[in-house]
DSSP file (Angstrom, degrees, kcal/mol; ACC not computed):
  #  RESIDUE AA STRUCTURE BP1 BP2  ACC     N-H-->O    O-->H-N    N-H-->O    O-->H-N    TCO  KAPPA ALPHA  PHI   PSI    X-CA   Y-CA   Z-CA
    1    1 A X              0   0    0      0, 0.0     2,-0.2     0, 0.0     0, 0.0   0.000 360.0 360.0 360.0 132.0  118.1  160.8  207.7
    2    2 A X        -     0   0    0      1,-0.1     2,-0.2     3,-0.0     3,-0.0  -0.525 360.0-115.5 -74.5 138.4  114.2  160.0  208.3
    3    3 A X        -     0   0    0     -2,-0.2     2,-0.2     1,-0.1    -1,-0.1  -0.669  37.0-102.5 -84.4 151.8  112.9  156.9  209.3
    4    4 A X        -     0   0    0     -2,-0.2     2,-0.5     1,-0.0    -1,-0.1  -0.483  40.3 -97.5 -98.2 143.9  110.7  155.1  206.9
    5    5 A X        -     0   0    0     -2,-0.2    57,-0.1     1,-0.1    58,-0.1  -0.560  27.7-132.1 -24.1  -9.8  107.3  155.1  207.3
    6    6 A X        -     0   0    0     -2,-0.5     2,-0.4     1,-0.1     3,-0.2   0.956  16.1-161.6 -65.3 144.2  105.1  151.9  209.2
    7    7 A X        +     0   0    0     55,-0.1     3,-0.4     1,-0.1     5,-0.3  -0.681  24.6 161.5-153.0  86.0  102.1  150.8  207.2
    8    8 A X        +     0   0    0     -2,-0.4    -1,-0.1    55,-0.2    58,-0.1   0.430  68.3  59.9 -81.3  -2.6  100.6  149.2  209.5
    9    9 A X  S    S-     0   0    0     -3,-0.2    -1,-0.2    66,-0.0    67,-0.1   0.329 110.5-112.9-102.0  35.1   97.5  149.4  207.5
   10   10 A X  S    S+     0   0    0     -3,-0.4    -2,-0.1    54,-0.1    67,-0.1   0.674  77.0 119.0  80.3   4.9   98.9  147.5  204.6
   11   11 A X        +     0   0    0    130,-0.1   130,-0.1    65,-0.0    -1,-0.1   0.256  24.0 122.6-141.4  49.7   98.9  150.0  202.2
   12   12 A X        -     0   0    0    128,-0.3     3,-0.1    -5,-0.3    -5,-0.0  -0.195  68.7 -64.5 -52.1 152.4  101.9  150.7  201.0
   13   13 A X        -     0   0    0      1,-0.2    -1,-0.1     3,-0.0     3,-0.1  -0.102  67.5 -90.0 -14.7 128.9  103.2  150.6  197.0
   14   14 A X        -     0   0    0      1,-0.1     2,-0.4    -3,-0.1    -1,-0.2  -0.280  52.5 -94.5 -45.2 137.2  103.2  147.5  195.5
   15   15 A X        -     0   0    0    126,-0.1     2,-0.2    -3,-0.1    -1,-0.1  -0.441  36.5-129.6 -53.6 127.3  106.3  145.8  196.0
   16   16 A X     >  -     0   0    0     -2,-0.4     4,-0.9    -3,-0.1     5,-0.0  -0.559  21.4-120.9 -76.8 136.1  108.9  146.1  193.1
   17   17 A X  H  >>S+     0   0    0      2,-0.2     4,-1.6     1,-0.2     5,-0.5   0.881 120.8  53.4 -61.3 -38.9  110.4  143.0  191.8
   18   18 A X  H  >5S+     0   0    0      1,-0.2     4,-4.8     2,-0.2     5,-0.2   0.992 114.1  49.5 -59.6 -54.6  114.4  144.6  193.0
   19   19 A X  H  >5S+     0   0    0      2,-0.2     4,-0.8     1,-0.2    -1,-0.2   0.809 109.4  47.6 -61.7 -20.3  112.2  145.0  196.7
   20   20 A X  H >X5S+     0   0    0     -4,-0.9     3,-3.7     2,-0.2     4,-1.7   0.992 111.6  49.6 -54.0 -69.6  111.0  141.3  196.6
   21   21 A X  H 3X5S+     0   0    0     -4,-1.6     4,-0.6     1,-0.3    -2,-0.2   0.797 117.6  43.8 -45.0 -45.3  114.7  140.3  195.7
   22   22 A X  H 3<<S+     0   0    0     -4,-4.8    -1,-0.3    -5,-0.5     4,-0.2   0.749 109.8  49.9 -56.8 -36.0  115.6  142.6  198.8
   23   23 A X  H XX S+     0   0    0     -3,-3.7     4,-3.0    -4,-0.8     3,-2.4   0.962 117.1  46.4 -96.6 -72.8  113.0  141.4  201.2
   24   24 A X  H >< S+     0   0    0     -4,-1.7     3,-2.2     1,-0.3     2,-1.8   0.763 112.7  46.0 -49.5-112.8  114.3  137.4  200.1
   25   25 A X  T 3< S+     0   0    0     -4,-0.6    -1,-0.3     1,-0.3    -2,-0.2   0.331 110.1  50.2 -30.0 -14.0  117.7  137.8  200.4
   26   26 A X  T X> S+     0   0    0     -3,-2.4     3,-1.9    -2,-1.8     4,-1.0   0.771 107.4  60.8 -71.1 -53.3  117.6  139.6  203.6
   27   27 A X  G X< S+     0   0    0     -4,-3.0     3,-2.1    -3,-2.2     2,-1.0   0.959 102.3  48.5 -29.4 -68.8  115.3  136.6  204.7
   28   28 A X  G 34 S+     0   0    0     -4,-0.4    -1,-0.3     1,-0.3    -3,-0.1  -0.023  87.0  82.9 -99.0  56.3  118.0  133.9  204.2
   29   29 A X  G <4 S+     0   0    0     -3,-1.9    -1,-0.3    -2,-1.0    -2,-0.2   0.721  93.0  57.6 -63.5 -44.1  120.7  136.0  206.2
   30   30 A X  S X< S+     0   0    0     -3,-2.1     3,-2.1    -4,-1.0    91,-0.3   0.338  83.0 145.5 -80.2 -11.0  118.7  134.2  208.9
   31   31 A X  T 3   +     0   0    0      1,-0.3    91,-0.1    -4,-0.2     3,-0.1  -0.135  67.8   5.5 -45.3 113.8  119.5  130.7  207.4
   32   32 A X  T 3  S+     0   0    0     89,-0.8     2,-0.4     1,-0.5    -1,-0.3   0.596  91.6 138.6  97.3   6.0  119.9  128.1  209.9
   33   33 A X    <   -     0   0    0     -3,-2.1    88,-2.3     1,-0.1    -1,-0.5  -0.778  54.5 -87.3 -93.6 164.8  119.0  130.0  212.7
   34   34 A X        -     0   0    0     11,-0.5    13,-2.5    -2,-0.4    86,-0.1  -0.011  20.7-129.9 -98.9 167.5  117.0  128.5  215.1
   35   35 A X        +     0   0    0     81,-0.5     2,-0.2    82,-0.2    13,-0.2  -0.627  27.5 165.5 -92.1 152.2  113.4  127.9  215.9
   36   36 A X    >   -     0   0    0     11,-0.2     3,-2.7    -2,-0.1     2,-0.4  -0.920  36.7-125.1-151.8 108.3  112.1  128.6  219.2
   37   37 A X  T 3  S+     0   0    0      1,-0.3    11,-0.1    -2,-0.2    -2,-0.0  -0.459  95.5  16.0 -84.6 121.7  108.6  128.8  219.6
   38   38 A X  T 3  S+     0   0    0     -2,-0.4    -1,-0.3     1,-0.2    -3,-0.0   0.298  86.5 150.7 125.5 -20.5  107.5  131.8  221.0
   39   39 A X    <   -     0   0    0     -3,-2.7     2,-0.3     1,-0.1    -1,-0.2  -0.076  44.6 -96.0 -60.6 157.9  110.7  133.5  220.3
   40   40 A X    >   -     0   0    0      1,-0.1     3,-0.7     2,-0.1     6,-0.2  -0.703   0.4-140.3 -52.0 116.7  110.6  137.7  219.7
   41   41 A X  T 3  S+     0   0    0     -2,-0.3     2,-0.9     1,-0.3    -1,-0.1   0.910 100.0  69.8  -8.5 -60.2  110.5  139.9  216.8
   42   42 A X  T 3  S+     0   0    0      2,-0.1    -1,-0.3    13,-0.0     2,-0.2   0.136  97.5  44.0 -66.7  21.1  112.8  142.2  218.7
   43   43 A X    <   -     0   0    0     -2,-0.9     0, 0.0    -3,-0.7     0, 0.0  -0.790  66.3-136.6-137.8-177.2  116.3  139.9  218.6
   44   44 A X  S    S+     0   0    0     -2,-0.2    -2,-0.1    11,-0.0    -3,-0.0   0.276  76.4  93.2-103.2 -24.1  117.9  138.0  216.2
   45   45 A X  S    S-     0   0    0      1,-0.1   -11,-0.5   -12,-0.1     2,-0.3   0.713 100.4  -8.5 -93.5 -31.5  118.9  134.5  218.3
   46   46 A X        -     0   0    0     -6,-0.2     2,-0.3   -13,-0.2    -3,-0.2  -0.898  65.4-147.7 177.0 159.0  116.0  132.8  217.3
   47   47 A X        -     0   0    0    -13,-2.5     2,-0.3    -2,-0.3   -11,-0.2  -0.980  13.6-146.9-172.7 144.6  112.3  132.9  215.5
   48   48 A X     >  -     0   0    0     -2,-0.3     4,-3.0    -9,-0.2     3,-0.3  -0.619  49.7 -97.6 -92.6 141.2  109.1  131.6  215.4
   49   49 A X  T  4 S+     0   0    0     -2,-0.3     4,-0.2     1,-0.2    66,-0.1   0.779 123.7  40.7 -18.2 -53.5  107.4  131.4  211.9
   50   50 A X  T  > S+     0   0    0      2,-0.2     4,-1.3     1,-0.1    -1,-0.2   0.531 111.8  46.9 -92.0 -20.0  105.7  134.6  212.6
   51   51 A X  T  4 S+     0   0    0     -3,-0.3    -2,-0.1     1,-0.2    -1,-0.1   0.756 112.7  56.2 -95.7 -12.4  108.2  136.8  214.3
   52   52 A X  T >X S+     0   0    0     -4,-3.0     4,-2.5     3,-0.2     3,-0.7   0.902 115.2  39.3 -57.7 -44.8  110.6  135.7  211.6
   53   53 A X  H 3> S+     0   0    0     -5,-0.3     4,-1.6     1,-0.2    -2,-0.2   0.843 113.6  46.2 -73.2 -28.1  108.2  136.9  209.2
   54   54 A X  H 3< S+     0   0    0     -4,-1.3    11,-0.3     2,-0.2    -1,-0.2   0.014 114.5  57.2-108.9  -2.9  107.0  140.0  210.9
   55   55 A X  H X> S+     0   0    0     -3,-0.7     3,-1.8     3,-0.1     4,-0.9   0.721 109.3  46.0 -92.0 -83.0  111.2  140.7  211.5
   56   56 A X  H >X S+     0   0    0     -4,-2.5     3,-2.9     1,-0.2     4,-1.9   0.691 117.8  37.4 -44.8 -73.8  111.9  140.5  207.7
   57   57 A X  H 3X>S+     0   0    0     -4,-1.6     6,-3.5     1,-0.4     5,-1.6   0.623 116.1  51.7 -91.5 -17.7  109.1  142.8  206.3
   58   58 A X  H <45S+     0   0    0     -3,-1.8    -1,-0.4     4,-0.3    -2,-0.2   0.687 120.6  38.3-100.5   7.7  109.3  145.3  209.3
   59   59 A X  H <<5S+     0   0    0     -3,-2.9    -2,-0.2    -4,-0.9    -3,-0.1   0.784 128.8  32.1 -82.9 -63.2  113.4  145.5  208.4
   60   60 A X  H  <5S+     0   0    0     -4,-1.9    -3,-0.2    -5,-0.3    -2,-0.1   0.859 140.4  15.5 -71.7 -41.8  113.2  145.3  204.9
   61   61 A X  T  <5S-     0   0    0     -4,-0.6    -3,-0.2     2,-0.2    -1,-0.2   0.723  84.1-123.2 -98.4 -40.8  109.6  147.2  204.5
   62   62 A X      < +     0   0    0     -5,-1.6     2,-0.5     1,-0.4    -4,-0.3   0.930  63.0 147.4  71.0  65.6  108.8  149.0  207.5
   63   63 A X        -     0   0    0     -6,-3.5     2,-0.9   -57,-0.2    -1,-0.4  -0.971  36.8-153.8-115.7 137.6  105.6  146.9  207.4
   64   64 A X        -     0   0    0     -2,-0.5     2,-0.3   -57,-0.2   -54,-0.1  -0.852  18.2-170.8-108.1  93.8  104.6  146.2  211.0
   65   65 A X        -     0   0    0     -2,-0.9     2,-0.2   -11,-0.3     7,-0.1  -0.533  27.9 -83.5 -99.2-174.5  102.8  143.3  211.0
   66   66 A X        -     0   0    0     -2,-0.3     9,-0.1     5,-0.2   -12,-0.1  -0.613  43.0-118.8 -72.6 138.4  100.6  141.5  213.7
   67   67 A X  S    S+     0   0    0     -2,-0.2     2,-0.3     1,-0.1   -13,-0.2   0.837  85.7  54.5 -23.6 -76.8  102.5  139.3  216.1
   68   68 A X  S  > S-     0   0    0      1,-0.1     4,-5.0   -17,-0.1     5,-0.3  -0.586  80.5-119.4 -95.4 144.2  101.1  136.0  215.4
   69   69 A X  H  > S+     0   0    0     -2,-0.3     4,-3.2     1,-0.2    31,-0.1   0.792 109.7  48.6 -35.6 -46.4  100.6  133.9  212.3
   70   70 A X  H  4 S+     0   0    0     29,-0.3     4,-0.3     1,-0.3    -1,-0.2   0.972 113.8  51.6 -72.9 -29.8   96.3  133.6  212.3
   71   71 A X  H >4 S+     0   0    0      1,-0.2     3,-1.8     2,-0.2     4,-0.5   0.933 109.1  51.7 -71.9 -35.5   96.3  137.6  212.9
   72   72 A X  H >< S+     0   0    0     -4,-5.0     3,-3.0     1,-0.2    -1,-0.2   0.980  98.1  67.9 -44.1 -49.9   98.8  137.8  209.7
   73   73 A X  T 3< S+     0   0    0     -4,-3.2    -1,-0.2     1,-0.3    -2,-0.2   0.389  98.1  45.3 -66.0  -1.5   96.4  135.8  208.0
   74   74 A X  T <  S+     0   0    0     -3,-1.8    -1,-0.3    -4,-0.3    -2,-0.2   0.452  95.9  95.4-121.9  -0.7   93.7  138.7  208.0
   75   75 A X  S <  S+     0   0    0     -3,-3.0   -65,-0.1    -4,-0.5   -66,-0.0  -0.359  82.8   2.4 -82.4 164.3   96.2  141.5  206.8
   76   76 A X  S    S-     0   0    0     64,-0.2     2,-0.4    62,-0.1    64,-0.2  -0.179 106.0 -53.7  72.9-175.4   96.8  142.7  203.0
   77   77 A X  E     -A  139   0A   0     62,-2.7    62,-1.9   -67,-0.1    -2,-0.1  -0.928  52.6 -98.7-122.8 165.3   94.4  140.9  200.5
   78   78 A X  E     -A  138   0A   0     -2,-0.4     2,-0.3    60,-0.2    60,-0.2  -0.238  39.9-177.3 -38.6 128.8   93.6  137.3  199.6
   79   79 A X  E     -A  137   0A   0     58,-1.1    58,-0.6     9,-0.0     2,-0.3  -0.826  24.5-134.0-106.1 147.8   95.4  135.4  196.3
   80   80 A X    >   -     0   0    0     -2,-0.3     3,-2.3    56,-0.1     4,-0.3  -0.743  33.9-104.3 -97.0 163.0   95.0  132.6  195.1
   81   81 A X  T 3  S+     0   0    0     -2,-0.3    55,-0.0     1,-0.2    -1,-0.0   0.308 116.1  67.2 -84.8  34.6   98.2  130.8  194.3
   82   82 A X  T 3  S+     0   0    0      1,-0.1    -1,-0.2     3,-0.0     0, 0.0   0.238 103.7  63.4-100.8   8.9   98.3  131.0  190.8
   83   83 A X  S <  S+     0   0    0     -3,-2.3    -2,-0.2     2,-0.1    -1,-0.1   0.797  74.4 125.2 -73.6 -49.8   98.7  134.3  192.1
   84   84 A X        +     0   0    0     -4,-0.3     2,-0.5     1,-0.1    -3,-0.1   0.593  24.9 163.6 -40.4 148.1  101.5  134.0  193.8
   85   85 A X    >   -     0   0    0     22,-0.1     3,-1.4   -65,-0.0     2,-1.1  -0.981  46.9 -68.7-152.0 174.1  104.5  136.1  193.5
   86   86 A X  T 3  S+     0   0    0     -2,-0.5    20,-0.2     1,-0.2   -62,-0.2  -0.364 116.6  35.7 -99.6 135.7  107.6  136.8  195.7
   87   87 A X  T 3  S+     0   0    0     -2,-1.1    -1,-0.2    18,-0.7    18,-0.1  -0.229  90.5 132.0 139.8 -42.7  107.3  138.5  199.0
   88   88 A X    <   -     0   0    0     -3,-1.4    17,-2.2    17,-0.2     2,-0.3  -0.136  52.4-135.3 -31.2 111.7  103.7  136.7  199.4
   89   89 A X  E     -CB 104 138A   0     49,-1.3    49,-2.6    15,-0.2    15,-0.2  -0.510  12.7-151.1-103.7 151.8  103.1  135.2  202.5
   90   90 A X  E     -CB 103 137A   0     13,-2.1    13,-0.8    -2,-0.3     2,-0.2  -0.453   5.1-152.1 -99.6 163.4  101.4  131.6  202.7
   91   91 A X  E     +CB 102 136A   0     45,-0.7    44,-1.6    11,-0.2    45,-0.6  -0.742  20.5 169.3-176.6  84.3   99.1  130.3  205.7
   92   92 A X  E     -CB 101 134A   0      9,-0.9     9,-2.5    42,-0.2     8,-1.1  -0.744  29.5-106.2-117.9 147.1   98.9  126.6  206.6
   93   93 A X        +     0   0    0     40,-1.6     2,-0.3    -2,-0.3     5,-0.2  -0.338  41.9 152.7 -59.5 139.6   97.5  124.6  209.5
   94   94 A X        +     0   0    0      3,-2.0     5,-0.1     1,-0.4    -1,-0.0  -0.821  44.3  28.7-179.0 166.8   99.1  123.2  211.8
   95   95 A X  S    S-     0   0    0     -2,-0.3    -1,-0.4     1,-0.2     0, 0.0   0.867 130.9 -49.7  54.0  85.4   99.0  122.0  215.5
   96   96 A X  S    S+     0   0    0     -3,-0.1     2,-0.5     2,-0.1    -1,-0.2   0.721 118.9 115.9  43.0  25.3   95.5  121.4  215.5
   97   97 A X        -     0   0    0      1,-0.2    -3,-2.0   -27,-0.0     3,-0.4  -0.931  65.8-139.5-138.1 132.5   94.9  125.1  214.0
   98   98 A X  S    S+     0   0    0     -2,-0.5     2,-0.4     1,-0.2    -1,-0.2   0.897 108.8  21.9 -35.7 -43.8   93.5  126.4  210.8
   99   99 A X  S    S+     0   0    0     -6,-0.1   -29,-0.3     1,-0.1    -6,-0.3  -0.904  76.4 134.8-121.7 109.4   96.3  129.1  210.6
  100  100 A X        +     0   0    0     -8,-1.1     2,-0.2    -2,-0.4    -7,-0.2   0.567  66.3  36.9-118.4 -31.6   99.0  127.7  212.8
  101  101 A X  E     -C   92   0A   0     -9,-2.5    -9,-0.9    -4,-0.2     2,-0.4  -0.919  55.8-167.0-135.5 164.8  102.2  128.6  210.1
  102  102 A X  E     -C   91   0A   0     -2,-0.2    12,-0.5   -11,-0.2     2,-0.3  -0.973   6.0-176.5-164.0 128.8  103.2  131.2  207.7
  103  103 A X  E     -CD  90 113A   0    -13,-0.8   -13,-2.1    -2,-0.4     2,-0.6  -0.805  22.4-124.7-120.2 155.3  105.9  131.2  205.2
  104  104 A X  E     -C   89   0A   0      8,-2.3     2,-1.7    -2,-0.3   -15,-0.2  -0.919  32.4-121.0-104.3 113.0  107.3  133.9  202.6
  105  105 A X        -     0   0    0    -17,-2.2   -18,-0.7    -2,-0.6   -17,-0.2  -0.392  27.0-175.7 -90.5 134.8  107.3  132.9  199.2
  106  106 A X        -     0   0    0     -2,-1.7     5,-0.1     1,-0.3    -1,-0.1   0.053  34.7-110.4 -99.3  34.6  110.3  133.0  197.9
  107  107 A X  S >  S+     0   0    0      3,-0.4     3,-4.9   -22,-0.1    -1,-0.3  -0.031  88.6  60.1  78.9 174.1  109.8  132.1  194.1
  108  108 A X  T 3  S-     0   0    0      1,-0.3     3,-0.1    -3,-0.1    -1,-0.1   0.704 133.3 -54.4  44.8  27.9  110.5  129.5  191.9
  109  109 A X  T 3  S+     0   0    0      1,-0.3    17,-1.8    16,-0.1    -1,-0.3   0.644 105.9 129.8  78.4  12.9  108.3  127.2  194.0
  110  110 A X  B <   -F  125   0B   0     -3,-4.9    -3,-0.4    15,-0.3    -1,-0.3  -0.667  46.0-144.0-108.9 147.2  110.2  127.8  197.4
  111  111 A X        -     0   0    0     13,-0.7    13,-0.5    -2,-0.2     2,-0.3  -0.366   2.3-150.5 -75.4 178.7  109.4  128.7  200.6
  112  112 A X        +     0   0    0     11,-0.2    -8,-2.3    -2,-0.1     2,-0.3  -0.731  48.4  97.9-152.9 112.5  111.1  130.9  203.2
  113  113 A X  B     -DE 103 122A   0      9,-1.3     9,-5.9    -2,-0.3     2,-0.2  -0.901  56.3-114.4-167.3-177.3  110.5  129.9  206.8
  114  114 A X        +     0   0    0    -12,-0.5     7,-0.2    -2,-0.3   -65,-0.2  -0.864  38.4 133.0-155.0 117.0  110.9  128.5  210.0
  115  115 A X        +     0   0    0      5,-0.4     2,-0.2    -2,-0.2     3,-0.1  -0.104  60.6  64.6-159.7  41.7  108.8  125.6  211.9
  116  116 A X    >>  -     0   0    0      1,-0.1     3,-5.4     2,-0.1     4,-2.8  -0.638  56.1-149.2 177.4 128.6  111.3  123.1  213.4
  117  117 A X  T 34 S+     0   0    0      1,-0.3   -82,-0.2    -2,-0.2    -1,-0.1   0.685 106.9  58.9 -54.5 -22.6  113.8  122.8  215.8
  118  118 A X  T 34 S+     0   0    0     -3,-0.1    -1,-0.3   -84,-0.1    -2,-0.1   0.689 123.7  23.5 -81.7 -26.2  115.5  120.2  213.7
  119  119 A X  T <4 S-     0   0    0     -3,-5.4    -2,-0.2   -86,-0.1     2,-0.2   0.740  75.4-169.3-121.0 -66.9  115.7  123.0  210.9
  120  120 A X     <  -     0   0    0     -4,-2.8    -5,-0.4   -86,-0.1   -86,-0.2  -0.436  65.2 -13.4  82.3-171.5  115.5  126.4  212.1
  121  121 A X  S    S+     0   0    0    -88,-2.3   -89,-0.8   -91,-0.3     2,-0.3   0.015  83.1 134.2 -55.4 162.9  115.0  128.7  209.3
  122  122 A X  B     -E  113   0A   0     -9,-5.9    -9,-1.3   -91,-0.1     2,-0.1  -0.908  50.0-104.9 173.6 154.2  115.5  127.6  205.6
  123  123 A X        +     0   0    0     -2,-0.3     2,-0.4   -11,-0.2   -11,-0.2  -0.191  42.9 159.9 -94.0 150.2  114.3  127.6  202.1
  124  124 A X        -     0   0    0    -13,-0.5     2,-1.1    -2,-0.1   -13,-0.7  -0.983  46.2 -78.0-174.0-167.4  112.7  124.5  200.9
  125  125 A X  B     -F  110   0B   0     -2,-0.4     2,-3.4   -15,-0.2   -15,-0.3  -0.682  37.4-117.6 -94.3 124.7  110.2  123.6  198.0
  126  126 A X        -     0   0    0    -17,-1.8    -1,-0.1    -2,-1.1   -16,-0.1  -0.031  58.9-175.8 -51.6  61.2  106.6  124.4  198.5
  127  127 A X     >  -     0   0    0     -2,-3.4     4,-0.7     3,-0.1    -3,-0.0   0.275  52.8 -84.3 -52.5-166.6  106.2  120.1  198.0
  128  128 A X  T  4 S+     0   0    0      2,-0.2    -1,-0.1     3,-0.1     5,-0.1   0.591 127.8  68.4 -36.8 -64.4  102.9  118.3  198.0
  129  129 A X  T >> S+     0   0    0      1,-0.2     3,-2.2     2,-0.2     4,-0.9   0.999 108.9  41.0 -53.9 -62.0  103.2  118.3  202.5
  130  130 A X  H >> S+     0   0    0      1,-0.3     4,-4.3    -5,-0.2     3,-1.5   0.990 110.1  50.4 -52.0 -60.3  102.8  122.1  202.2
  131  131 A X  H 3< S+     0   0    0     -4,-0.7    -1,-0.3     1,-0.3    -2,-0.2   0.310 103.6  63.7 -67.3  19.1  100.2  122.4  199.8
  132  132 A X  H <4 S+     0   0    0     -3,-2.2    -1,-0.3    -5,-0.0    -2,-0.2   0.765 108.2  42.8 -87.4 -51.1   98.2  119.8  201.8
  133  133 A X  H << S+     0   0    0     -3,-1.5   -40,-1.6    -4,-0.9    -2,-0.2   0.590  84.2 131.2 -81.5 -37.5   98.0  122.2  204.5
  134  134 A X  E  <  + B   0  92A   0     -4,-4.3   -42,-0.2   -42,-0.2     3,-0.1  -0.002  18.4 163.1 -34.2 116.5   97.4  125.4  202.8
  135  135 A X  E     -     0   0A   0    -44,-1.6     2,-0.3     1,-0.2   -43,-0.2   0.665  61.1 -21.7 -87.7 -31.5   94.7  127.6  203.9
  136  136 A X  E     - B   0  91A   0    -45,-0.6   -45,-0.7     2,-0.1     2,-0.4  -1.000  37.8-145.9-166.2 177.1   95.5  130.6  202.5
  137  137 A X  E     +AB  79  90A   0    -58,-0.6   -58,-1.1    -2,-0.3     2,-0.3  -0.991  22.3 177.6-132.3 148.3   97.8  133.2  200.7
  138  138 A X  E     -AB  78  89A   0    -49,-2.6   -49,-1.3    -2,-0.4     2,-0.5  -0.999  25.0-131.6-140.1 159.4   97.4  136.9  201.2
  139  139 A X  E     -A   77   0A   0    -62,-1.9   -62,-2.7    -2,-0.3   -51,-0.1  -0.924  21.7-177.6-108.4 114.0   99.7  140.1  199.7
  140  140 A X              0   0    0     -2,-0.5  -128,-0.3   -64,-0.2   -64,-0.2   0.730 360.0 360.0 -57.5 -39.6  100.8  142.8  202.5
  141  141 A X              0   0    0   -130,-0.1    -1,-0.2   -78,-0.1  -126,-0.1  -0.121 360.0 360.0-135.7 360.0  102.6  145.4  200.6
């Protein structure tokens, strides 16, 4: 069997609504594990926003993204969010930084992330708090 491809320059086939569905539901396997800032791509035990994100899409996609969130933030291209659709990842300040977090959206007004030890990863609704913070959205895939 051949291993699937890396497109590490983004520029793969659009994602198919059945691969969103894939991508997401792989995503909350990882519910409720916990955040550790800093943590690897390469294990499971634990995840950082970004090595959560850059775990799902290089399992599910074989997209290799960049390590950290603000270097996500320059891959794929730019949407606005009336754009959005799911598999799209989101790109919000925090801790004193323009691009400091990164979520998947995960439809229906949800997120899919991880940015607190209290939480660890988890779904929740892209509220009013998020959408404060938003800087940007861009599509990888």
């Amino acid at each position: 069997m051949s291993a699937k491809p890396k497109y590490t320059d983004y520029t793969s086939p659009s994602l198919t609504g059945k691969q969103a569905d894939e991508l997401i539901a792989y995503g909350e396997t990882f519910l409720g594990t916990p955040y550790v800032f800093g943590a690897s791509p390469d294990q499971t035990a634990s995840f950082d926003c970004s090595s959560f994100v850059k775990r799902v899409f290089q399992d599910t996609l074989a997209v290799d993204l960049p390590r950290v969130s603000y270097d996500q933030a320059k891959a794929g291209t730019e949407i606005g969010l009336d754009e959005l659709r799911k598999g799209d990842l989101l790109f919000f300040s925090a801790r004193d930084l323009n691009i400091g977090h990164v979520a998947i959206y995960a439809g229906d007004n949800q997120l899919l992330h991880t940015y607190s030890v209290k939480y660890g990863v988890r779904t929740e609704a892209f509220s009013d708090y998020w959408k404060k913070r938003f800087v940007t959205a861009r599509r990888v895939f």
